[in-house]
N, C-alpha and C positions, 0 to 999 in steps of 0.2 A: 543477388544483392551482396555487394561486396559489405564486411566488418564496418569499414568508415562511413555507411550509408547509415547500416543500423546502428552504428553509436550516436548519430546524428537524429535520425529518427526517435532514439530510445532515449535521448534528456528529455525532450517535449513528452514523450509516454511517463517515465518515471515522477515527473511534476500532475502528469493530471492523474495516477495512481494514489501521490501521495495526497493530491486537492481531494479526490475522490472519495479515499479511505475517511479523511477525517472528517470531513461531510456526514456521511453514512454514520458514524460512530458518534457524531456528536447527533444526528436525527434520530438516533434507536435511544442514546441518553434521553434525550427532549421528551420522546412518546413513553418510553416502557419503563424507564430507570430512575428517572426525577420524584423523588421526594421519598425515595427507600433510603435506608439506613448511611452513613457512611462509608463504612466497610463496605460494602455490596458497590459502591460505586468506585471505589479503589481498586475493590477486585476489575469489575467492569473495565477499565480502564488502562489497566495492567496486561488484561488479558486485550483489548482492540490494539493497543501501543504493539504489542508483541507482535503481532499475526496478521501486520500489514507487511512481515517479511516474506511473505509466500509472495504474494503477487508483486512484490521487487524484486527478489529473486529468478523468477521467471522471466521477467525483463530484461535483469543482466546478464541472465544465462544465456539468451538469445542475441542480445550484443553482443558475447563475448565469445559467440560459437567464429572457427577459422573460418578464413575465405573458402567456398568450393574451388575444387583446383580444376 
């Protein structure tokens, strides 16, 4: 798979990663998190914002691996 295959393939991935993440993050707020303190929810929040960089990451790194030669 040439570079231009996967950079094409990996906008539609990085869109449903990020649809994905915040889905999840705001279903774990909804069930486990809702109606605790403040603080606890900032933190929460702080910390799901941050650490939806791994799995884009992984996505770029893969778009952005060279062509095999």
């Amino acid at each position: 798979m040439t570079q231009r295959t996967r950079k094409l393939l990996g906008i539609p991935l990085m869109l449903l990663i990020i649809i994905c993440w915040s889905l999840g993050a705001s279903m774990i707020y909804e069930v486990l998190i809702d109606g605790l303190p403040n603080w606890v929810i900032v933190i929460y929040f702080a910390i799901a914002g941050t650490f939806w960089f791994f799995p884009a990451a992984a996505a770029i790194w893969w778009m952005s691996r060279p062509d095999p030669e």
